[in-house]
MDAnalysis code that builds the backbone (N, CA, C; Angstrom):
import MDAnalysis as mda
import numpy as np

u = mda.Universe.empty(711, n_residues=237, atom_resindex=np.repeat(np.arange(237), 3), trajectory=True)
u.add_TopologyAttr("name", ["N", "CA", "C"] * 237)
u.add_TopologyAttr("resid", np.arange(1, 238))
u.add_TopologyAttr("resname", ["UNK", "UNK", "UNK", "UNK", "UNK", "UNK", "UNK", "UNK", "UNK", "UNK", "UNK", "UNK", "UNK", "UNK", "UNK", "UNK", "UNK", "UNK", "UNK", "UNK", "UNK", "UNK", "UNK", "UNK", "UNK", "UNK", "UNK", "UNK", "UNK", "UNK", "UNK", "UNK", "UNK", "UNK", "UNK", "UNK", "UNK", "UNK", "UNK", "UNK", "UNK", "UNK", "UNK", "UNK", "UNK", "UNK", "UNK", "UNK", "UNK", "UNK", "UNK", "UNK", "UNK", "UNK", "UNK", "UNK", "UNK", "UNK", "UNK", "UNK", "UNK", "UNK", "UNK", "UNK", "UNK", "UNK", "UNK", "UNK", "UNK", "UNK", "UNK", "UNK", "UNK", "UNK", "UNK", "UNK", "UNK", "UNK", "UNK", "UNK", "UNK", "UNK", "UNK", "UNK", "UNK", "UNK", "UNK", "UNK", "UNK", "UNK", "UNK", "UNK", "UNK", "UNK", "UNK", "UNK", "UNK", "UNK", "UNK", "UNK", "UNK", "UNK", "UNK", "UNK", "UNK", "UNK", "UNK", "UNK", "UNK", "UNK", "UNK", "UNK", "UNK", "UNK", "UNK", "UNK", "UNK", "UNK", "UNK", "UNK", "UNK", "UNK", "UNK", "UNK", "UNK", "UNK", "UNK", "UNK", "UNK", "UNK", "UNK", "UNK", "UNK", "UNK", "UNK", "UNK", "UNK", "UNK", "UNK", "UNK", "UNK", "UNK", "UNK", "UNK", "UNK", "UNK", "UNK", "UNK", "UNK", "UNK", "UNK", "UNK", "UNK", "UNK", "UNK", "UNK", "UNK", "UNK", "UNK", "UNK", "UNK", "UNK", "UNK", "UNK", "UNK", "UNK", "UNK", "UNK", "UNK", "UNK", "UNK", "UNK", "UNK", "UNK", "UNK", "UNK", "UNK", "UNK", "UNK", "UNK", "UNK", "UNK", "UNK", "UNK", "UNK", "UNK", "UNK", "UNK", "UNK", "UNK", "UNK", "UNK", "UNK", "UNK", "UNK", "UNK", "UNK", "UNK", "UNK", "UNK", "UNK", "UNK", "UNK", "UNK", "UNK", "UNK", "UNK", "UNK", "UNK", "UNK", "UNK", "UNK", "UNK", "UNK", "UNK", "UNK", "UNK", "UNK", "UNK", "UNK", "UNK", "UNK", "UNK", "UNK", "UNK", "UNK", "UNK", "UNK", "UNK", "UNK", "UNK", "UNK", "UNK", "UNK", "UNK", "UNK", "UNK"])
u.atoms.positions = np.array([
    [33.795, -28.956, 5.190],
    [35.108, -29.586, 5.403],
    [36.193, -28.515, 5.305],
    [37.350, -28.637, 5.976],
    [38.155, -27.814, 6.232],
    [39.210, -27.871, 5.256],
    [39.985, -26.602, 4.896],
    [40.927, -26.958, 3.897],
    [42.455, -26.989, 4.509],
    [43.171, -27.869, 4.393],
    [44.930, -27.399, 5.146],
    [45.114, -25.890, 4.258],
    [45.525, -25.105, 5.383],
    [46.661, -23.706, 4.674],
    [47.455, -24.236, 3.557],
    [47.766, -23.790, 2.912],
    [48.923, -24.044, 1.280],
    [49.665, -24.244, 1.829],
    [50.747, -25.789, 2.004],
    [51.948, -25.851, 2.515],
    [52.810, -24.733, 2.047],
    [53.726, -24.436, 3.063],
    [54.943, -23.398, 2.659],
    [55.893, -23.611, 1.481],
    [56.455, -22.835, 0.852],
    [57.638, -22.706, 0.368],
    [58.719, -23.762, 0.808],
    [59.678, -24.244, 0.163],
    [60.900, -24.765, 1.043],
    [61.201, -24.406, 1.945],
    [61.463, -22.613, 1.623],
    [62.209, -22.030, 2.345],
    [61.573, -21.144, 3.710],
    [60.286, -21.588, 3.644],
    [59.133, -21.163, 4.272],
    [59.746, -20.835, 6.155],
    [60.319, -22.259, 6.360],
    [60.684, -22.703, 8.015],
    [61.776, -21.859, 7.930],
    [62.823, -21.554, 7.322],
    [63.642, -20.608, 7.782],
    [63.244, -19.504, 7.447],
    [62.295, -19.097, 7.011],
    [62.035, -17.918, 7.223],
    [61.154, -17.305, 8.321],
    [60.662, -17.810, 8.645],
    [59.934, -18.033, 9.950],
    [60.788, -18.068, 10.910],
    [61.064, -19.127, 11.050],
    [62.560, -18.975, 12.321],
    [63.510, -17.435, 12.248],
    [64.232, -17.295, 11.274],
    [64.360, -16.187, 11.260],
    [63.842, -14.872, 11.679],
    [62.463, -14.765, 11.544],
    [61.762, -13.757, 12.013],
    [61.749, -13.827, 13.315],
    [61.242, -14.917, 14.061],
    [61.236, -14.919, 15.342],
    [62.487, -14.699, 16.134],
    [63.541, -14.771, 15.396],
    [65.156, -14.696, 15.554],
    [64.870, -13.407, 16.176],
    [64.725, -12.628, 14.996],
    [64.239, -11.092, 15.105],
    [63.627, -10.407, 15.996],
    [62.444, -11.363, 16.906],
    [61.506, -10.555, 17.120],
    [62.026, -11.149, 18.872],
    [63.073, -12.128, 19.340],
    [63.018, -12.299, 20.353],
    [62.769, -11.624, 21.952],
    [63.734, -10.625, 21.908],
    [64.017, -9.739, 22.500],
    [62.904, -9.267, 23.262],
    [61.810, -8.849, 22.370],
    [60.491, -8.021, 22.690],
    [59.409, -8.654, 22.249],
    [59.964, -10.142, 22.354],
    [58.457, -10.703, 22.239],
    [57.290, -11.163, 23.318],
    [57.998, -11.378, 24.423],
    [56.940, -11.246, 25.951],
    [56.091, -9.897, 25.877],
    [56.959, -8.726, 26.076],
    [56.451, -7.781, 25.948],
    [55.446, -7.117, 25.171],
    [55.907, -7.854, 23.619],
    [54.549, -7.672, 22.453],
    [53.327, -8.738, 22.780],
    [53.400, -9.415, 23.261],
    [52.756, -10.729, 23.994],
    [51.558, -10.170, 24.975],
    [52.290, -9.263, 25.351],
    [51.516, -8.371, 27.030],
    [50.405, -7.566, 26.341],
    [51.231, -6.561, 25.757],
    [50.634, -5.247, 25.347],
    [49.585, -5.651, 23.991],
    [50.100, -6.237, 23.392],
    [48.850, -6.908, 22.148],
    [47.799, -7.652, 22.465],
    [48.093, -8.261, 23.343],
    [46.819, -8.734, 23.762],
    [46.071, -8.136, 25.414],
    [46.135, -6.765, 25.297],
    [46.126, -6.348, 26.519],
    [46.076, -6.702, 27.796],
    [47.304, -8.054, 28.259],
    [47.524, -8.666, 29.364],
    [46.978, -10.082, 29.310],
    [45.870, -10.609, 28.412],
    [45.412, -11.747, 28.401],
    [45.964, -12.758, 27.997],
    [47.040, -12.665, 27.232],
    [47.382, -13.978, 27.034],
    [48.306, -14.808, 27.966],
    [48.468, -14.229, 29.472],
    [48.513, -14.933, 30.354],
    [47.500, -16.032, 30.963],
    [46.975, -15.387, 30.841],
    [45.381, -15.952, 31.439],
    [44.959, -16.967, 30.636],
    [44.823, -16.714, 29.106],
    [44.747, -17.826, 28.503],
    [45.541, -18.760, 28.355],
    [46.458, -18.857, 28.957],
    [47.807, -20.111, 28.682],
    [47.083, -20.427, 30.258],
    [47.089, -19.721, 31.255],
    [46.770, -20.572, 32.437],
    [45.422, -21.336, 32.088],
    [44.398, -21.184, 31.238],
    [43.390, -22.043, 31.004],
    [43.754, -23.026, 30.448],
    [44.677, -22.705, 29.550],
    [45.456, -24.328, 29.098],
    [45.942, -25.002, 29.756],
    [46.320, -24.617, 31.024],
    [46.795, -25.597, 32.227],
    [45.619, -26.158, 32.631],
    [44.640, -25.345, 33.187],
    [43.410, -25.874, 33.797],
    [43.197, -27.492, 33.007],
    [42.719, -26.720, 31.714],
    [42.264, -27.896, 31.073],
    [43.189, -29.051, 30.509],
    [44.286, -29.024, 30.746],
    [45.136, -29.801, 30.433],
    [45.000, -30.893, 31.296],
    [44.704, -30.744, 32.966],
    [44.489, -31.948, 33.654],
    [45.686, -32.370, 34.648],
    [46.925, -31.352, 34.176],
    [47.995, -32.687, 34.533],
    [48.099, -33.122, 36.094],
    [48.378, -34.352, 36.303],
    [48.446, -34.993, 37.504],
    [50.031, -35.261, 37.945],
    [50.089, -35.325, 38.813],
    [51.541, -35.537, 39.558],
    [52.186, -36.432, 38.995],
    [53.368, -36.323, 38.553],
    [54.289, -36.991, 37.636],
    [54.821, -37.208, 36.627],
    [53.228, -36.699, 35.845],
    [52.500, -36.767, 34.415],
    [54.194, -36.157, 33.615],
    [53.974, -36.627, 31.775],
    [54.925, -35.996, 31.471],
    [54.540, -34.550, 30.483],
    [54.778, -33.919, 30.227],
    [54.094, -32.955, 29.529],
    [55.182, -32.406, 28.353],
    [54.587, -32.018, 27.350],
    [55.586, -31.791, 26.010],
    [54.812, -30.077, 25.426],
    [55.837, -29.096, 25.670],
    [54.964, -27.920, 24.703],
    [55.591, -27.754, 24.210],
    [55.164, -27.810, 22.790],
    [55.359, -27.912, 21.257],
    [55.489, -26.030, 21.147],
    [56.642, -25.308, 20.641],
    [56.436, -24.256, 19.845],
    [56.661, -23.396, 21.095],
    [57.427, -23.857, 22.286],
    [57.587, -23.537, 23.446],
    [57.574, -21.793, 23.611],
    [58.555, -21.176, 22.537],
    [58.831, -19.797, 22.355],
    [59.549, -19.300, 23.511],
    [59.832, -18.565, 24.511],
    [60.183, -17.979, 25.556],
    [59.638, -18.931, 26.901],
    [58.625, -19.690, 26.606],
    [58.575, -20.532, 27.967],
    [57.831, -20.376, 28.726],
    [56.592, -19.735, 28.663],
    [55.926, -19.245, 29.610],
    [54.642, -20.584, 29.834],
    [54.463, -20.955, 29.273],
    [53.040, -21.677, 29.116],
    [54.092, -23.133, 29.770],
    [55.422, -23.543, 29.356],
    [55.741, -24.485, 29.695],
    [56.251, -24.268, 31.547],
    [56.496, -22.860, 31.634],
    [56.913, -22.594, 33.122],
    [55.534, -22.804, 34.004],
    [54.710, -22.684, 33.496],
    [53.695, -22.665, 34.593],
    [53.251, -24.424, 34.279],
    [53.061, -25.061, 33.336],
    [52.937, -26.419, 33.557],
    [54.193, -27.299, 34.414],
    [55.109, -26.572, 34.908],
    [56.151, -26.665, 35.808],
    [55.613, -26.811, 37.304],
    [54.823, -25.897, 37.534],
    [54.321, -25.513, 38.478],
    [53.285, -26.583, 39.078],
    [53.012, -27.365, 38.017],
    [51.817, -28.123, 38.240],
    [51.873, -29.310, 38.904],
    [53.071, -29.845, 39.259],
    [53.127, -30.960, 39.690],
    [53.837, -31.823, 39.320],
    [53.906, -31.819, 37.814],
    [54.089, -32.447, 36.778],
    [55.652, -33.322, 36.546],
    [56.028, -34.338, 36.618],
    [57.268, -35.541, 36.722],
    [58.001, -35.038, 35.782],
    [57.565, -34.297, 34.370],
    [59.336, -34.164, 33.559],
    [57.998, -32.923, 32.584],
    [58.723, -31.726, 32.026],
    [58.203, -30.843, 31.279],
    [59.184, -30.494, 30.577],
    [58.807, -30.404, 29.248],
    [59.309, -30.214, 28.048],
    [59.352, -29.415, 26.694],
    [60.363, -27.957, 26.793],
    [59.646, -27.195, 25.639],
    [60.281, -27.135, 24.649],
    [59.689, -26.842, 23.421],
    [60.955, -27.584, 22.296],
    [60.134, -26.536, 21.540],
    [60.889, -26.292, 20.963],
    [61.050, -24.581, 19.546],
    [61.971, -25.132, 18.324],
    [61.617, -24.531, 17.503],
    [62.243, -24.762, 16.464],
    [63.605, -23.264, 16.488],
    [63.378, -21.927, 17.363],
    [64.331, -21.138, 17.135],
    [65.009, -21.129, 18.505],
    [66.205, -21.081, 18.357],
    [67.130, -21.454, 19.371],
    [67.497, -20.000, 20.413],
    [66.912, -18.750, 19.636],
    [67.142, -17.355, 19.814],
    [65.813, -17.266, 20.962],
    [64.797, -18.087, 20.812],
    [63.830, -18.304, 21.444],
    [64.134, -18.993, 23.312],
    [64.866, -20.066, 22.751],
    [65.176, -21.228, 23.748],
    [65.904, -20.807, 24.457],
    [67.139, -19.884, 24.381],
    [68.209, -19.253, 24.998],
    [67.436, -18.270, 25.911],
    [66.169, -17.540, 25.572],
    [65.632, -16.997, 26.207],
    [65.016, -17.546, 27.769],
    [64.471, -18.585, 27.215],
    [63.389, -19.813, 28.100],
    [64.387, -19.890, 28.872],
    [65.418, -20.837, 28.702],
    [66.793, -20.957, 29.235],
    [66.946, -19.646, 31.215],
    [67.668, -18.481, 30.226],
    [67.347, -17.446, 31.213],
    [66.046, -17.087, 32.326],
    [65.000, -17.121, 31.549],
    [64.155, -17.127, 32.339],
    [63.268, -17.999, 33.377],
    [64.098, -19.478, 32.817],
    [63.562, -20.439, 34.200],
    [64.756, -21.079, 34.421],
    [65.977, -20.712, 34.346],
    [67.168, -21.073, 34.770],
    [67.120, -21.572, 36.716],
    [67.332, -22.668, 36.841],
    [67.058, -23.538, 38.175],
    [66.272, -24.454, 38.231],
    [64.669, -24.294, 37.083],
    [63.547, -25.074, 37.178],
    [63.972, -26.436, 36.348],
    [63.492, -27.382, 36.428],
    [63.455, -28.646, 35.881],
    [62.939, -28.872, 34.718],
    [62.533, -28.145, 33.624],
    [62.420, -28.013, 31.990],
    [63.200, -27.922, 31.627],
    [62.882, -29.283, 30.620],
    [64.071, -29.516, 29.257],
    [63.672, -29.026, 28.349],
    [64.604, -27.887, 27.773],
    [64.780, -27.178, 26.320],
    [65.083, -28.227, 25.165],
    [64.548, -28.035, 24.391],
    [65.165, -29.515, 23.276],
    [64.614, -28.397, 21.872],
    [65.719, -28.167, 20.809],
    [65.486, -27.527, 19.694],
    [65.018, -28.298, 18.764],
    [63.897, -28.193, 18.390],
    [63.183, -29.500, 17.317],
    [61.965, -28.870, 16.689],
    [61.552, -29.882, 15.569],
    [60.899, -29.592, 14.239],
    [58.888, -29.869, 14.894],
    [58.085, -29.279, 15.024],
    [56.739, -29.574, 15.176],
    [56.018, -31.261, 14.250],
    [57.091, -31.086, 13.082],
    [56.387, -31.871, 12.372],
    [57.120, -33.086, 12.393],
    [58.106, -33.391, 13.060],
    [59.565, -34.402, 13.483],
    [59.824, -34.703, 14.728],
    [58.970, -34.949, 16.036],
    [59.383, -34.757, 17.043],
    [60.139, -35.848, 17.612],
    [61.246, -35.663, 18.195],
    [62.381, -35.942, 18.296],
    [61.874, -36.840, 20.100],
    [60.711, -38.302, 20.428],
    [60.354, -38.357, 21.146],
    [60.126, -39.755, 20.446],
    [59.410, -40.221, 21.539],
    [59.332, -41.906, 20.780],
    [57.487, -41.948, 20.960],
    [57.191, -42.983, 20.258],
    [55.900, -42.979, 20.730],
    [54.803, -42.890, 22.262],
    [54.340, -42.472, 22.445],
    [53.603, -42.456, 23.581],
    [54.053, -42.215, 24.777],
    [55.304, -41.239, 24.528],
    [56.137, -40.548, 25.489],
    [55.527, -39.058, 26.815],
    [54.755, -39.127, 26.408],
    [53.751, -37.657, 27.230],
    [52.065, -38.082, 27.559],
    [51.660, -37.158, 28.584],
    [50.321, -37.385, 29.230],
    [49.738, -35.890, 28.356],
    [50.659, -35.276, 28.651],
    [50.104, -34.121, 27.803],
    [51.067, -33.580, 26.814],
    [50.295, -32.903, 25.693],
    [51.035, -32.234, 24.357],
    [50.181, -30.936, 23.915],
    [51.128, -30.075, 24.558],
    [50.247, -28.284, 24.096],
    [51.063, -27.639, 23.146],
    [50.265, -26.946, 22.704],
    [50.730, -25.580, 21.399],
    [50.107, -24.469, 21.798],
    [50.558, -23.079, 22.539],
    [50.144, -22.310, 22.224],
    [50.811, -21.212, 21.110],
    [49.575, -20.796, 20.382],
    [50.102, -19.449, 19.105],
    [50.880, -20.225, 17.984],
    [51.129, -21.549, 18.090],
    [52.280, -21.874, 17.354],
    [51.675, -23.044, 15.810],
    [50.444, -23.545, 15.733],
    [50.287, -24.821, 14.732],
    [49.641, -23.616, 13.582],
    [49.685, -22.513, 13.682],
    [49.396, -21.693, 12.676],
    [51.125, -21.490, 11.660],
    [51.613, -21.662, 13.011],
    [53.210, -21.294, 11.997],
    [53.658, -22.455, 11.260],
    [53.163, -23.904, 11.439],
    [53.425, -24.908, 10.914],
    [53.181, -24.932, 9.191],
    [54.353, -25.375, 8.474],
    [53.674, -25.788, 6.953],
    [52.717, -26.723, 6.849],
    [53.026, -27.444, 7.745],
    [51.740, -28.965, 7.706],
    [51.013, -29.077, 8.833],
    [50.299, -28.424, 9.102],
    [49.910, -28.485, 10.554],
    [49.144, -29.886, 10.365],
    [48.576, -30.446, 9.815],
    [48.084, -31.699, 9.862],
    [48.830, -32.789, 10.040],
    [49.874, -33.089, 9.558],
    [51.131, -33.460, 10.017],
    [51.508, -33.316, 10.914],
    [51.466, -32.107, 11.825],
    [52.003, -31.938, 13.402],
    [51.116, -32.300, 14.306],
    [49.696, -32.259, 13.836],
    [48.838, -32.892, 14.558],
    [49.186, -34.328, 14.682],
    [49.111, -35.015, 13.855],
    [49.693, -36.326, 13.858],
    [50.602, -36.642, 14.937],
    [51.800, -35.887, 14.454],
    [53.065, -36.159, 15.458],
    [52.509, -35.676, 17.069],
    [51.807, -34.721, 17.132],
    [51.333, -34.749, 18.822],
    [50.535, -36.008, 19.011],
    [49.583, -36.347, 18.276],
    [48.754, -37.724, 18.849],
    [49.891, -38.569, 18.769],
    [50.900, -38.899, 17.898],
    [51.449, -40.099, 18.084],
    [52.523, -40.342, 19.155],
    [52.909, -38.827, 19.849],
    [53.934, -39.065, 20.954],
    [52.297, -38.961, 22.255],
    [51.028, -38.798, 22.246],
    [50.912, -38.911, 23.800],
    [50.344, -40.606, 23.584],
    [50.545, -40.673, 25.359],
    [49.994, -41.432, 25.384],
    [48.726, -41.917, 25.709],
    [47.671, -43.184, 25.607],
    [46.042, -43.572, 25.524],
    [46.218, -42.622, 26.790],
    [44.861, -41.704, 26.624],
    [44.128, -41.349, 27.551],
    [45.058, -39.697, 27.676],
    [46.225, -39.486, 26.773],
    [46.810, -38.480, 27.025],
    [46.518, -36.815, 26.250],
    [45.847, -36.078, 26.623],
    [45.457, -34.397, 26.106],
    [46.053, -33.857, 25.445],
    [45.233, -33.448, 24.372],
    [46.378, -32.715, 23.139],
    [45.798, -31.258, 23.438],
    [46.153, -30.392, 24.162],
    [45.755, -28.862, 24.028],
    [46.299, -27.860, 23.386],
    [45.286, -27.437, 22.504],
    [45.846, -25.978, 21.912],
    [45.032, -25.090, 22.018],
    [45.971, -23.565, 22.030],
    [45.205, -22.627, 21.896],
    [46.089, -21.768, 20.920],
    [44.828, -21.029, 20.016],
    [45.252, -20.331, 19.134],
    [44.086, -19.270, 18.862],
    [44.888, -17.633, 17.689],
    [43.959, -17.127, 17.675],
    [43.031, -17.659, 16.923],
    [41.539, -16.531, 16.942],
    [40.533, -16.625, 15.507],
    [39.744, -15.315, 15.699],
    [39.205, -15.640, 14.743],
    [38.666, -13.967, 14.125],
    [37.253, -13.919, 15.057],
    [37.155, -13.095, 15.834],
    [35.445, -12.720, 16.564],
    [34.452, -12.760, 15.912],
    [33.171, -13.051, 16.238],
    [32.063, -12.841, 15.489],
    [31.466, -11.443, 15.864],
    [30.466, -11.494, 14.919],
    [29.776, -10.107, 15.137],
    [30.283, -9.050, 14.062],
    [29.083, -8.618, 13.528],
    [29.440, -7.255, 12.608],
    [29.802, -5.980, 13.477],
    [29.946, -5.610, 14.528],
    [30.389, -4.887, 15.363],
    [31.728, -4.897, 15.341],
    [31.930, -5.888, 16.438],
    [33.236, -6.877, 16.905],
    [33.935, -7.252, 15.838],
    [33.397, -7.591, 14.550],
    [34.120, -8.249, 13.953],
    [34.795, -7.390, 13.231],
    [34.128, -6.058, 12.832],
    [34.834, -5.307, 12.341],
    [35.886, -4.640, 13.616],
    [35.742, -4.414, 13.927],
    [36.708, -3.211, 15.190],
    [37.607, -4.949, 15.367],
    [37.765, -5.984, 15.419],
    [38.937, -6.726, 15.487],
    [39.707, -6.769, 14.301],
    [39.229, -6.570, 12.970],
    [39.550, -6.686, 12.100],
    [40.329, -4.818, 11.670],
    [39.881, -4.071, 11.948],
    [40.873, -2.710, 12.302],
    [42.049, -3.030, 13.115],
    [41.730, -3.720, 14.472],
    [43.044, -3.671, 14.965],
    [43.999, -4.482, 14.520],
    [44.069, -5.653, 13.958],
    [44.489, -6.667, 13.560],
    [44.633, -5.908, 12.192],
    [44.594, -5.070, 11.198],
    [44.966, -4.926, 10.276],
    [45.684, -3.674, 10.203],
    [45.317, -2.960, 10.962],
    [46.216, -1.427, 10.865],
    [46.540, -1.092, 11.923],
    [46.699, -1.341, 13.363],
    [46.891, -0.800, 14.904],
    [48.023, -1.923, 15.254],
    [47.798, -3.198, 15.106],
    [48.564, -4.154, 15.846],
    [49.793, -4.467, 15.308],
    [50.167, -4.669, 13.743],
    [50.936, -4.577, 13.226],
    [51.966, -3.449, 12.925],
    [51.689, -1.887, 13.315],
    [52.365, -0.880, 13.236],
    [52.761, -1.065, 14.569],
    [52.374, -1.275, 15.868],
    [52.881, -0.393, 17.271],
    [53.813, -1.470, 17.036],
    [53.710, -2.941, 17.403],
    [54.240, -4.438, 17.584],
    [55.371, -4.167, 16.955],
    [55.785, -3.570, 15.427],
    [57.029, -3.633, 14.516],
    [57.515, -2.505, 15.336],
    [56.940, -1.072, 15.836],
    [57.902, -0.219, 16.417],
    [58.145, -0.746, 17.539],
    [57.683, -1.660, 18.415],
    [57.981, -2.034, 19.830],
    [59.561, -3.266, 19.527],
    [59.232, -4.006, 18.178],
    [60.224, -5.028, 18.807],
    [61.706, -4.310, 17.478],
    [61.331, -3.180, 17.298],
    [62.513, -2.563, 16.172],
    [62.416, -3.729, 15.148],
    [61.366, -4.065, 14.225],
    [61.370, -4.807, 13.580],
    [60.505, -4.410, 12.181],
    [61.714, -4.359, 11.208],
    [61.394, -3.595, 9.900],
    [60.952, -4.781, 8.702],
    [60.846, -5.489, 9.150],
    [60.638, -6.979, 7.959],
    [59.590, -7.582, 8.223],
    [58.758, -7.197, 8.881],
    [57.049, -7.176, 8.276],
    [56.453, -8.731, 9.348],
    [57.612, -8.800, 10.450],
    [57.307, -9.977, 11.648],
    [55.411, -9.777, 11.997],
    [55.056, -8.884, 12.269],
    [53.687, -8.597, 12.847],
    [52.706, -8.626, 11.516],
    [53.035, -7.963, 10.343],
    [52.480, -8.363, 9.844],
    [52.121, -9.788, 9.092],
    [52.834, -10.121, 9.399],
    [52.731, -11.881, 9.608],
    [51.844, -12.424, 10.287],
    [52.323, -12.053, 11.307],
    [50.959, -12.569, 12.251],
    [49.515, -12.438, 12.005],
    [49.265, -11.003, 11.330],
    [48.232, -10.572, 10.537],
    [47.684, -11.957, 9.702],
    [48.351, -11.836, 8.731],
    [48.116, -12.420, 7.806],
    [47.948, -14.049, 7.924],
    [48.963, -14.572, 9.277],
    [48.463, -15.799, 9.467],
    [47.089, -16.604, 9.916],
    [47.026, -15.441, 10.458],
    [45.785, -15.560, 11.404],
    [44.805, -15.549, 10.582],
    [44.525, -14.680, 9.627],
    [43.525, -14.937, 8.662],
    [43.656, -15.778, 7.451],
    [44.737, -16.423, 7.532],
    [44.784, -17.679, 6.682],
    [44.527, -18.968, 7.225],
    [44.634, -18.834, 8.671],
    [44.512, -20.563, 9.355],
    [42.703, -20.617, 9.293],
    [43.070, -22.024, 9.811],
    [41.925, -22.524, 10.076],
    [40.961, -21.842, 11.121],
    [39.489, -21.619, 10.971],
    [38.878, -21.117, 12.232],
    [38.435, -21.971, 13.399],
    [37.835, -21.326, 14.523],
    [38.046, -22.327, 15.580],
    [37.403, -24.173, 15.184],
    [36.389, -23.334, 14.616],
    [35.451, -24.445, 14.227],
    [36.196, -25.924, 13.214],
    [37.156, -25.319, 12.282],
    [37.608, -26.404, 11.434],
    [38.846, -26.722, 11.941],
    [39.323, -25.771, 13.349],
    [40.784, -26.679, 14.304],
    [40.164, -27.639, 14.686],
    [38.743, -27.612, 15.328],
    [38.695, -28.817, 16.261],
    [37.954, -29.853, 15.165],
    [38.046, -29.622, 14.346],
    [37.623, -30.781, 13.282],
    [38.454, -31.357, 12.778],
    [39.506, -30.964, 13.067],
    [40.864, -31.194, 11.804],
    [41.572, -32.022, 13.314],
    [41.082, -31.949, 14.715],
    [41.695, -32.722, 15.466],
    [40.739, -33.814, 15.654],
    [39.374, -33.915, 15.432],
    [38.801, -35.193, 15.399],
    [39.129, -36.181, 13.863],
    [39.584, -35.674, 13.187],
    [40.289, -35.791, 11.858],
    [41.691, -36.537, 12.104],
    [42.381, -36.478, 13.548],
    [43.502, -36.548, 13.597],
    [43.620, -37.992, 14.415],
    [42.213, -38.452, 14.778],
    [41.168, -38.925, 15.774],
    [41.206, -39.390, 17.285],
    [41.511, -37.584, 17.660],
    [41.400, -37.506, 19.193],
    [39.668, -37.475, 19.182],
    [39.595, -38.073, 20.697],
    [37.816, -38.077, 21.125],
    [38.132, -37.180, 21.908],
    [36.565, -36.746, 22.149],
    [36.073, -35.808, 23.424],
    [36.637, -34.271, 23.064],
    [36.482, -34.148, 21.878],
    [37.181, -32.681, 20.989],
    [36.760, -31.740, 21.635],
    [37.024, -30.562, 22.992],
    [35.946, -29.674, 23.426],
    [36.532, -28.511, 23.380],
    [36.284, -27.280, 22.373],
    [36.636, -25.840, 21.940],
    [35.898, -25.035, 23.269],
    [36.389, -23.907, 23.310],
    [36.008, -22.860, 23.812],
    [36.846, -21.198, 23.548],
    [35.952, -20.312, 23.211],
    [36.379, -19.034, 22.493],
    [36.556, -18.486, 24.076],
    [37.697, -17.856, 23.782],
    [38.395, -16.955, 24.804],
    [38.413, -15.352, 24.642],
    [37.814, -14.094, 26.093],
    [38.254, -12.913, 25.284],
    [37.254, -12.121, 23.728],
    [35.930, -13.218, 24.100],
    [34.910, -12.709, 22.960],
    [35.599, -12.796, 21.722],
    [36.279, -13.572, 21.570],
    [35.829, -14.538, 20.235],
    [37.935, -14.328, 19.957],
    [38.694, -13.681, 20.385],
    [39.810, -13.030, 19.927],
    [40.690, -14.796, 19.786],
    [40.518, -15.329, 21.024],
    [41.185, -17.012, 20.951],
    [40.115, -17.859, 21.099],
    [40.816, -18.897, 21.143],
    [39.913, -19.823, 20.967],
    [41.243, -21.111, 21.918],
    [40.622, -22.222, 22.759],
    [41.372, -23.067, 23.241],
    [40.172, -24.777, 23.130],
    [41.275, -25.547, 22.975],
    [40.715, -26.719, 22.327],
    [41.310, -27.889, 22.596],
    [40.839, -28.729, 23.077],
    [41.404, -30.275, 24.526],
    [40.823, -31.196, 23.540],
    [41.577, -32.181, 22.877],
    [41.153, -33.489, 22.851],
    [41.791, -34.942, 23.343],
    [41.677, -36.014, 23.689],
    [41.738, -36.885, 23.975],
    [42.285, -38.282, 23.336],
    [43.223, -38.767, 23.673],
    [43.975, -39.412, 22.221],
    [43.388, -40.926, 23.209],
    [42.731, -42.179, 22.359],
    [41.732, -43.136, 22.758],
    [42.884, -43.851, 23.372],
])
């Protein structure tokens, strides 16, 4: 059985927000180069598997700069929706799909500011690790889609293999966190955060348990990139 992460501090969410405040600027770019180009690719698998059909409404949770919600734009899709908790984030999104038909909406993961059974689809990428309650935000995604509507996330996890696992665990502890802080001029330890989150969340295995827990059906994981992500579709009855 899986354990929730230690809820945060009070002051946990603004500090977080804050960082990302920080890290706006150069965070596509740390996005690119850290994951050596893939985490495009993996947000487009989250489209794949997301399903959406013409009209459909779609909600991404933890939106960040917009990329995962710009291409579910693309899809066909009747109304798309990305909502961040940092506004330094959104202003970005803003700029960069300025003309397209996504609504920016600044809001809480664990509060969503939506009524019940308002979306066909509800994605997170990189983002239910930053949550204090991610079990709680799970909640709030099943309770805004609607029957028959896809909850997709993708997030990292640690590779297997005593090989692999070590040489991910070098880069992720001493390579990724030094270049990332000199790339986004960021002296307050943003990357190493990420570090450290990542090896505090849940692994792939106890996300998709903690979403049949949440009780979406048809829970189906798949590791991305030899083991680096992991992406995960369930089904709200």
């Amino acid at each position: 059985m899986s354990v929730e992460p230690q809820p945060a501090p009070a002051d946990k969410a603004l500090r977080v927000r804050e960082m990302f405040a920080r890290i706006a600027r150069r965070y596509d770019l740390n996005n690119r180069l850290h994951s050596f180009w893939r985490d495009q690719a993996w947000r487009r698998s989250a489209v794949r598997v997301a399903a959406v059909q013409p009209g459909q409404a779609v909600l991404d949770v933890a939106c960040g700069t917009g990329d995962l919600a710009g291409m579910f734009d693309r899809t066909g899709a009747g109304r798309v929706v990305g909502l961040d908790f940092c506004e330094e984030m959104l202003d970005l999104a803003r700029l960069k799909f300025a003309g397209r038909r996504i609504e920016w909406v600044r809001g809480d993961a664990m509060e969503l500011p939506f009524a019940d059974g308002s979306f066909d689809v509800v994605s997170i990428a990189f983002g239910i690790r930053n949550v204090s309650q991610p079990r709680r935000a799970l909640e709030e995604f099943v309770r805004v889609l609607r029957p028959g509507g896809r909850l997709v996330v993708l997030e990292f996890d640690r590779p297997r293999g005593r090989v692999l696992g070590a040489a991910a665990r070098f880069y992720l502890d001493q390579v990724m966190p030094r270049t990332a802080a000199w790339l986004a001029g960021d002296r307050e330890g943003a990357y190493a955060y990420l570090r450290d989150s990542v090896k505090a969340f849940w692994t792939a295995e106890e996300l998709a348990g903690e979403m049949v827990r949440s009780r979406l059906s048809d829970v189906v994981s798949r590791r991305l990139t030899l083991g680096i992500a992991a992406l995960h579709r369930g089904v709200r009855p």
